[in-house]
Kinemage of the C-alpha trace (Angstrom):
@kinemage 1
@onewidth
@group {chain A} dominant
@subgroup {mainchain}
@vectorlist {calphas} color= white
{ca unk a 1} P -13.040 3.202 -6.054
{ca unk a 2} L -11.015 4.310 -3.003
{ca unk a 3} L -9.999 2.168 -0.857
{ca unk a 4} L -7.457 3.301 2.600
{ca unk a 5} L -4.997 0.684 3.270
{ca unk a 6} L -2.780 0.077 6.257
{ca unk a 7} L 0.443 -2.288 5.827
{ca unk a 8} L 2.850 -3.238 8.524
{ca unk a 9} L 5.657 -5.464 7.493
{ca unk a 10} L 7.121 -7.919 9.804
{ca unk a 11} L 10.738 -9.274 8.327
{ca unk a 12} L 11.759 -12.602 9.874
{ca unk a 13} L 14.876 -11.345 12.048
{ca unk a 14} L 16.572 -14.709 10.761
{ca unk a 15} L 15.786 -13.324 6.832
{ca unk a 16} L 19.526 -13.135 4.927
{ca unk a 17} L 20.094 -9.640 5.176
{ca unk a 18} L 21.187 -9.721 1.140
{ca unk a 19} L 17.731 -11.410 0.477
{ca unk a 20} L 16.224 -8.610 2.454
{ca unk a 21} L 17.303 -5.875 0.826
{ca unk a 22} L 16.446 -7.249 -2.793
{ca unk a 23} L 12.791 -7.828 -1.485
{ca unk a 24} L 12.626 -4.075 -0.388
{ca unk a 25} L 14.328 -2.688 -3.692
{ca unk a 26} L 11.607 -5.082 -5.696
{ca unk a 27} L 9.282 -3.395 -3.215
{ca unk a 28} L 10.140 0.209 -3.908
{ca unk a 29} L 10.376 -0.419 -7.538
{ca unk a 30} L 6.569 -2.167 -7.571
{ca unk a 31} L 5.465 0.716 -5.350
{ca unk a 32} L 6.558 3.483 -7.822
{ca unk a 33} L 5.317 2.101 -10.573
{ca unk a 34} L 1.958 1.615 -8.988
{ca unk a 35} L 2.343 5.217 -8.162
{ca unk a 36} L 2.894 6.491 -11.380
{ca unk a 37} L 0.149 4.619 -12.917
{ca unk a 38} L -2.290 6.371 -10.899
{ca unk a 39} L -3.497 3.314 -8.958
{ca unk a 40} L -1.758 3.806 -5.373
{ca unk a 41} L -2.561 7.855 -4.817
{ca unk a 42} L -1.143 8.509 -1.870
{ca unk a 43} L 1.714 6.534 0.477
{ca unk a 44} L 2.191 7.751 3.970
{ca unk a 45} L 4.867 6.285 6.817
{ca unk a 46} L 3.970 5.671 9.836
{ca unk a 47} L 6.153 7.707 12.042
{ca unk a 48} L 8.446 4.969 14.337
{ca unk a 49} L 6.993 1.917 12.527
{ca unk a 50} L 7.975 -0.511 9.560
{ca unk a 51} L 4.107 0.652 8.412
{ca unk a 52} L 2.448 2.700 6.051
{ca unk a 53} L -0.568 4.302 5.277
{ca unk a 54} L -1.648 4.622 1.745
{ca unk a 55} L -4.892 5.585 -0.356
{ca unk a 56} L -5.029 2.905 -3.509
{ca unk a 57} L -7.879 4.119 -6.535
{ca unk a 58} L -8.639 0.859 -8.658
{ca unk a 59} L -11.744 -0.386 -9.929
{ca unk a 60} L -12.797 -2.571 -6.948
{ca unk a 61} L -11.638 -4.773 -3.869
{ca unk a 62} L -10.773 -7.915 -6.486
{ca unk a 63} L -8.046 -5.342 -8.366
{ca unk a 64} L -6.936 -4.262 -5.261
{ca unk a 65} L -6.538 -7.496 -3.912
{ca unk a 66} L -4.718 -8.878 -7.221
{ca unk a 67} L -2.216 -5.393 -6.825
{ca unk a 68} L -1.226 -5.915 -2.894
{ca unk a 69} L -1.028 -9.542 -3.416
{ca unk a 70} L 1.690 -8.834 -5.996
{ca unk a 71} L 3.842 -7.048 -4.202
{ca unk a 72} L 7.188 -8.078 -2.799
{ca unk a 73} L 6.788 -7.657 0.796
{ca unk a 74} L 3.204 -9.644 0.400
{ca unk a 75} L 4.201 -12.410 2.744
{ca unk a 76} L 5.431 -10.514 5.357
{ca unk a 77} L 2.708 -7.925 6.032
{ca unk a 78} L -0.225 -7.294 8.075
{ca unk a 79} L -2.890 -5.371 5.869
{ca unk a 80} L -5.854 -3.734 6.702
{ca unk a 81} L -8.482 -2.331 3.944
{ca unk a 82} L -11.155 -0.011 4.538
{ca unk a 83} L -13.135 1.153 0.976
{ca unk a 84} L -13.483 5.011 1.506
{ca unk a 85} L -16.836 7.196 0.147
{ca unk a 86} L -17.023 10.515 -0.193
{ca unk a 87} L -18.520 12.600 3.022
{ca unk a 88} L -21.683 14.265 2.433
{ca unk a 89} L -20.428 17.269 4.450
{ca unk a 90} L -17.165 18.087 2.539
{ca unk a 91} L -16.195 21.455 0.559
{ca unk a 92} L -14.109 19.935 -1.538
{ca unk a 93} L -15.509 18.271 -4.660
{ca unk a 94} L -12.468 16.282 -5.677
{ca unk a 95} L -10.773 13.606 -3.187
{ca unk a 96} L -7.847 15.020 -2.008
């Protein structure tokens, strides 16, 4: 199942900056791995913002909520989950 996810990370400006930047390298590290297992498809910046935009393909909303509850940056982003179906009107019979 696809689901879209937005995810806009708020840091605490008081957060040690060394703390910080071990949270994002655990983050990048989770986020590649995710990535090369197939289960995040697609991760997107949002232009200006500490945001992203990303397509996720797991089995349901439980997996998905087990996988962005286990990332890094967890606690300090707002996330918002929309499952995705395919459009009766495409030409394309794959999903990208």
């Amino acid at each position: 199942m696809l689901f879209h996810v937005e995810m806009q990370v708020s840091l605490p400006h008081d957060l040690d900056p060394e703390r910080a930047a071990a949270l994002k390298l655990d983050e990048r590290e989770r986020a590649q791995a995710l990535q090369r297992s197939g289960q995040w498809r697609h991760l997107w910046r949002l232009s200006g913002q500490y945001a992203n935009i990303s397509v996720f393909d797991v089995a349901d909303a439980e997996e998905l909520h087990q996988l962005l509850s286990s990332l890094p940056l967890f606690p300090f982003m707002r996330i918002e989950v929309r499952p995705l179906n395919r459009h009766p009107s495409s030409i394309h019979a794959d999903d990208r």
